[in-house]
C-alpha positions in Angstrom: 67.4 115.8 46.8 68.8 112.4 45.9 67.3 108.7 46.8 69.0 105.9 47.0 67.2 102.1 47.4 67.5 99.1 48.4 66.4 95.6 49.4 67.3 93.6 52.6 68.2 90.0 52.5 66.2 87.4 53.9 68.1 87.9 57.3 67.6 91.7 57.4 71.0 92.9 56.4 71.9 95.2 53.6 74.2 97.9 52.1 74.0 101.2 50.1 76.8 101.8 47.5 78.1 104.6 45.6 76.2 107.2 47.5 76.5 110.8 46.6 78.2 113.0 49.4 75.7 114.9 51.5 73.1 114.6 54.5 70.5 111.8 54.3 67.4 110.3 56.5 66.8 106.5 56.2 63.6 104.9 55.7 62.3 101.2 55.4 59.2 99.6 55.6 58.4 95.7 56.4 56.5 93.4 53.9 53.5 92.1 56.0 53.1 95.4 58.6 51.9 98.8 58.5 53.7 102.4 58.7 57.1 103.0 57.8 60.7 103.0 59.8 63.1 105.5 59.9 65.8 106.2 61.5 66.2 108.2 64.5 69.4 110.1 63.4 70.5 111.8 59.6 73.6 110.4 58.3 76.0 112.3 56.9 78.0 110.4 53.7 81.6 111.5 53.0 83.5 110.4 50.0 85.1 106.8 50.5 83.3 106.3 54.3 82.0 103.5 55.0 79.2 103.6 58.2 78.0 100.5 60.1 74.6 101.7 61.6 74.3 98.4 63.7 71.1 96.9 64.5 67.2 98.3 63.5 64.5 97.4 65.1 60.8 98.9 64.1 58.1 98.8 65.9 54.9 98.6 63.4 51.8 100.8 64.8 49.8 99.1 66.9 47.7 100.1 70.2 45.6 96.9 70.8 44.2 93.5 69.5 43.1 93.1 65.8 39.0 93.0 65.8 39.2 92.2 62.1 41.4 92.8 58.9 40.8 93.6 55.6 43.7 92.6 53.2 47.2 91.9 53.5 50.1 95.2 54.6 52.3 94.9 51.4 51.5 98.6 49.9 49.9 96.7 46.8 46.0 96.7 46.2 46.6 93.4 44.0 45.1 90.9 46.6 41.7 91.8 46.0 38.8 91.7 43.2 40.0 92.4 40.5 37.2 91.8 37.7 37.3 91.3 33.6 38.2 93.7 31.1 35.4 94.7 28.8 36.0 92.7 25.8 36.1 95.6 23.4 39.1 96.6 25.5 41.2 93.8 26.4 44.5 93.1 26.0 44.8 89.4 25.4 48.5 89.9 26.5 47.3 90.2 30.4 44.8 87.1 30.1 45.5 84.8 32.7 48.1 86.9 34.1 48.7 87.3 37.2 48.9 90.9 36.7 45.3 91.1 35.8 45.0 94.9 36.8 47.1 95.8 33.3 43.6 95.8 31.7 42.2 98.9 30.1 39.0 100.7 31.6 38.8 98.3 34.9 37.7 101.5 36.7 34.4 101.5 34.3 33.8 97.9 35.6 32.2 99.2 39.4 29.4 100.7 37.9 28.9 97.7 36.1 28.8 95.5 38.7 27.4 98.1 41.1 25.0 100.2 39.0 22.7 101.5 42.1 24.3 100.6 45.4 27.9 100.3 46.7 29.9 97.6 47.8 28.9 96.6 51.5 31.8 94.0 53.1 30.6 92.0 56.4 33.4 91.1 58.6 33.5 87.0 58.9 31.3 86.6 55.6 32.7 88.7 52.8 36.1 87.5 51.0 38.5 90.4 50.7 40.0 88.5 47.2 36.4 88.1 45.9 34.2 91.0 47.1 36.4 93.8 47.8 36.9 95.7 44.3 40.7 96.7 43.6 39.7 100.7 43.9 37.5 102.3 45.1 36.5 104.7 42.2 33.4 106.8 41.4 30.1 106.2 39.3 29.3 107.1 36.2 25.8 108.1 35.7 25.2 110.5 32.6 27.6 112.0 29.8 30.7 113.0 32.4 28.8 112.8 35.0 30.2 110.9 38.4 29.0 110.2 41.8 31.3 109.8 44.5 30.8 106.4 46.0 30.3 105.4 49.9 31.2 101.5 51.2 29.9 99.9 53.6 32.4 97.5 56.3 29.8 95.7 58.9 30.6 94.1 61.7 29.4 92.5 65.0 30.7 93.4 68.5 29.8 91.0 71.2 31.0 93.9 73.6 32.3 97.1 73.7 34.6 98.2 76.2 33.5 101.4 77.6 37.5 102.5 79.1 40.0 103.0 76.0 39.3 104.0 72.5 39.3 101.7 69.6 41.7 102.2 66.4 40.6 102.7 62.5 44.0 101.7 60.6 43.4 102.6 57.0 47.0 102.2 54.7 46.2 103.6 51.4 48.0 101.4 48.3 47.3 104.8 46.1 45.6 107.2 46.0 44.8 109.9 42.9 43.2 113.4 43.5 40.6 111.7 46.5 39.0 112.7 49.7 38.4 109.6 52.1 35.7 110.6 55.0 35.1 108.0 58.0 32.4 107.8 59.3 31.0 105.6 62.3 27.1 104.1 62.1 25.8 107.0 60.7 26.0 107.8 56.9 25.3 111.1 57.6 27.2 112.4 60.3 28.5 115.8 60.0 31.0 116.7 60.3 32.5 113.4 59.5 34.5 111.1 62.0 37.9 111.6 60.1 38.8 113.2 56.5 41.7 112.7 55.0 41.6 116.2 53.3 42.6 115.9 49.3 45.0 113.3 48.8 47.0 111.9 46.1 48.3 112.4 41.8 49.8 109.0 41.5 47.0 108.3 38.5 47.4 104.7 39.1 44.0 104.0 37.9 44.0 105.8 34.6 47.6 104.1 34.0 47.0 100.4 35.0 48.9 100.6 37.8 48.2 98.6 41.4 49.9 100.8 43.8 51.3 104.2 44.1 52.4 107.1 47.3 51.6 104.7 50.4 49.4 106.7 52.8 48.8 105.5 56.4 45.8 107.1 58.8 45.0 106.3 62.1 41.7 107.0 63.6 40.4 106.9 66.8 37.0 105.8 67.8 35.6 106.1 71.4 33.6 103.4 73.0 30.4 105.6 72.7 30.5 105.4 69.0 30.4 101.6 68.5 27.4 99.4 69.9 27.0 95.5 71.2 25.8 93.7 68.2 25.9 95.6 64.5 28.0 98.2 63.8 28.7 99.7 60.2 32.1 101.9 59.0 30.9 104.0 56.1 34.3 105.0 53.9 33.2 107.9 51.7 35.3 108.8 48.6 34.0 112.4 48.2 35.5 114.0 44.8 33.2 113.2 41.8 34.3 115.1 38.9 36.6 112.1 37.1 36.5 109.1 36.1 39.5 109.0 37.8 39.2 110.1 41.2 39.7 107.1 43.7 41.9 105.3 46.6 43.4 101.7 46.7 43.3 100.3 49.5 46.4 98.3 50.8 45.3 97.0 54.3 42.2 98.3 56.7 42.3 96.9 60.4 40.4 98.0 63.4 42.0 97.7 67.1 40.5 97.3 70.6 41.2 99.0 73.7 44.7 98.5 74.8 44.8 95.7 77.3 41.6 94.5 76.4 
């Protein structure tokens, strides 16, 4: 089928020209929230018609107050760590700019910096722009060897309300040929709290790319899971046979009961 894009003006408004003849759904998504709109109805294009669809309103996901957020909703991974380029590979063209991903072998650059442990975030400590690594890729440990890699977000409840279940919104910037597993204050958990099955061929890594197929989950927690005091979310990128297995991450957020 065909696609035809566009971009609304700072007031919402916008217009599709020179549209082929045929049946078509309409999508949109909002700079600064989560999911995606579409509308309710397909439209059917005829030549020379001209269709006023009136007002939109979406609704972005949401079933109770923000406990904590990691990142900003804008389908782009480029908000957080984002380290140096091996020298032997660097391109001086993308030095000091601000598209610092365009570098060469970045992905090689977690092991580096995380030879034996992964990255562990701590909600109210940890800067997302600082200590959050742009993918989240797999280790190399031998001649093409890789470990899948498991990190850690910690957090404090000072109580957990036992009526309602809590909300795990993970968007997903890109993902290329990955399995994310949730799991909640147990590593080891079995099966797993949520999997997001194989996901992903956008390659975004391997091609210097910071964003690719958008990919929203939503998963639900129940009160008995989470404690007062420390809690820990283990996200668990399972395939490990690549250098290029791995998700970007576009926004993670995690919800409260509703009315709560």
């Amino acid at each position: 089928g065909y696609q035809f894009w566009t971009r609304a003006d700072d007031e919402g408004r916008f217009s599709i020209n020179n549209i082929r003849a045929g049946d078509y759904n309409l999508y949109a998504w909002v700079p600064g929230f989560i999911g995606d709109y579409r509308y309710d109805a397909a439209i059917t294009i005829t030549s020379g018609c001209n269709i006023d669809i009136g007002d939109l309103v979406y609704e972005p996901p949401r079933d109770g107050p923000t406990l904590w957020e990691i990142g900003i909703p804008d389908r782009s991974a480029a908000e957080f760590y984002i380290p140096d380029p091996n020298p032997k590979y660097i391109n001086k063209l993308y030095v000091n700019h601000p598209d610092r991903f365009r570098q060469y072998g970045l992905w090689e650059r977690y092991a580096d910096l995380y030879p034996d442990r992964d990255l562990v975030d701590t909600v109210g400590i940890s800067d997302y722009q600082k200590d959050w690594f742009f993918a989240q890729v797999t280790r190399k440990v031998g001649d093409n060897i890789y470990q899948g890699t498991t990190w850690q977000i910690k957090f404090q409840l000072d109580r957990v309300y036992q009526s309602g279940t809590y909300k795990l919104r993970l968007a997903i910037a890109s993902a290329n040929v990955s399995e994310l597993q949730v799991r909640i204050n147990d590593p080891e958990a079995s099966p797993p709290q949520f999997s997001s099955g194989l996901i992903g061929k956008d390659n975004a890594i391997a091609r210097h790319g910071i964003h690719g197929l958008y990919w929203l989950f939503n998963v639900d927690i129940a009160s008995a899971q989470l404690m007062q005091g420390d809690n820990t979310i283990f996200l668990k990128q399972a395939m490990n046979t690549s250098p290029f297995h791995g998700i970007m991450y576009d926004y993670i957020r995690l919800e409260g009961p509703p009315s709560t």
